[in-house]
N, C-alpha and C positions, 0 to 999 in steps of 0.2 A: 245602253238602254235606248229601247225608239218606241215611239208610239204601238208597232205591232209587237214591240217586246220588252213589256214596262218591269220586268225584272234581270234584274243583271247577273245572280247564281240563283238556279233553283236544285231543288231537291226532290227527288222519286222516293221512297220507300216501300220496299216491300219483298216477301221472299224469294220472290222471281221464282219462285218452285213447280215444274212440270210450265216452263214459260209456252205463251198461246197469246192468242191475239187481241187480249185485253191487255197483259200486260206490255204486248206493241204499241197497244192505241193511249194507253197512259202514258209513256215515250214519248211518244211523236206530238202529243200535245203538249205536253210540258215543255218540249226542247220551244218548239215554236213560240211559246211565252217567256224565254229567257235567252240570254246571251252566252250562257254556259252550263250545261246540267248534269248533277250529281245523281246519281242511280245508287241508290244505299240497299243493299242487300246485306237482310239480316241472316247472322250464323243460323247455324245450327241450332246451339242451345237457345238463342233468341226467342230463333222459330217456335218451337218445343214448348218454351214457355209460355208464347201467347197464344196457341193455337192446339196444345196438349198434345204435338204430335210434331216429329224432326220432320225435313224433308225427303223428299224421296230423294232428290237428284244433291248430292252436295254442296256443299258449298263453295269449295274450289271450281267446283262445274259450274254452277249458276253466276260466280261472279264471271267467268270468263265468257258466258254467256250474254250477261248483260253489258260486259265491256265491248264485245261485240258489235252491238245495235251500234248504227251509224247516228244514231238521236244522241246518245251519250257520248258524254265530253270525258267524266271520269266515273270511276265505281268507287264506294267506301261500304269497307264492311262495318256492320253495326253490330256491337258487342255488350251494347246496355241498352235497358230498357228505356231509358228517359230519354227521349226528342232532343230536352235542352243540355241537356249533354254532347248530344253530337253535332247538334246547331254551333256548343263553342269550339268543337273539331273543324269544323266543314264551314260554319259562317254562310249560310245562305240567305237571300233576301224574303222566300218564296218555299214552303214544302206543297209538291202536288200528290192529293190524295185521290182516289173512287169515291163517287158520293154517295157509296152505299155506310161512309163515313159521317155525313151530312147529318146533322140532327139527331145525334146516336151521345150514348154519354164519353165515349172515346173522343168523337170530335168535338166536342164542345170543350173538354180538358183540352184538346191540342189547341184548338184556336186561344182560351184562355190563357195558356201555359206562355203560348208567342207571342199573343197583342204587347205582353211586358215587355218584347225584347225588339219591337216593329216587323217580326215577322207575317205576313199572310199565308193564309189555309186558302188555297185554291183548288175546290173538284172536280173533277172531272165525268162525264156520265161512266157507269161499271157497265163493262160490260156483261150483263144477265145471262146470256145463251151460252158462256166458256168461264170455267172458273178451274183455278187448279184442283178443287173441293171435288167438283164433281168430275176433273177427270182424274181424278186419285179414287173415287167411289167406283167408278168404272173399273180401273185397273185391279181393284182389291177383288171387283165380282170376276174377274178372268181370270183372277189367278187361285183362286177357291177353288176347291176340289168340287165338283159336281154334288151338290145335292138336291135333293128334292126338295120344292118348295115350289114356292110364285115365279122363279126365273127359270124357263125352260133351259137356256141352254148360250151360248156363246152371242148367237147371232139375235136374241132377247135382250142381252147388254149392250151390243151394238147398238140395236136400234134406240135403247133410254140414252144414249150418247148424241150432245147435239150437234151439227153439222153435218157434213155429204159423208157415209158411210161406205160407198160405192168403191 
């Protein structure tokens, strides 16, 4: 631990599913606030669970994916629903969340669930403009059969998609 990195294990969660440059920017923040960082990517049924819907991209895929990023130190797969459960797995000082987390009844259970064990909830700003939500909404409208309605046509989806489409 040093002053520019007052945790010594931290913790990422999340599905890493359709990975994009929010879930880089939660990385690369996190790693820089700790001496060693866990990237917890949840299964399949995890996902499924909290979300009502599996991932598109696997879960062998995703964790290899996340084992990847040069911000991650190691990956654990998450196969329950309870935090403090894989806090007694992984033992980290520190979980980093999106503070689309922040003030919501999820984070207040998580921050509550760890203050018992000295863990902190650290968040991080979400990135707003890329979520795997919306490019999963995307992908669903390309891969529809063409109907009529409000979405003309291929190049209509593109543009509701955000970033350089070019």
């Amino acid at each position: 631990m040093t002053a520019d990195r007052p945790y010594r294990v931290g913790y990422a969660p999340g599905a890493y599913d359709l990975f994009h440059i929010g879930h880089l920017n939660i990385l690369r923040h996190a790693r820089s606030r700790c001496d060693y960082l866990v990237a917890g990517v949840v299964s399949d049924e995890m996902a499924e669970l909290a979300k009502g819907r599996r991932p598109m991209i696997p879960l062998v895929e995703r964790l290899e994916i996340v084992r990847s990023v040069k911000y991650v130190d190691a990956a654990f797969v998450e196969t329950v629903p309870d935090k403090l459960e894989t806090w007694k797995q992984v033992r980290f000082d520190v979980l980093f969340k999106g503070d689309d987390w922040r003030d919501t009844p999820k984070g207040d259970r998580l921050e509550k669930d760890f203050a018992g064990v000295g863990v902190e909830i650290v968040y991080f700003p979400y990135t707003v403009h890329t979520s795997s939500t919306q490019l999963r909404r995307a992908l669903d409208l390309l891969t529809q059969e063409a109907e009529p309605g409000p979405v003309g046509g291929v190049s209509d989806v593109l543009r509701s998609v955000p970033g350089p489409t070019s």
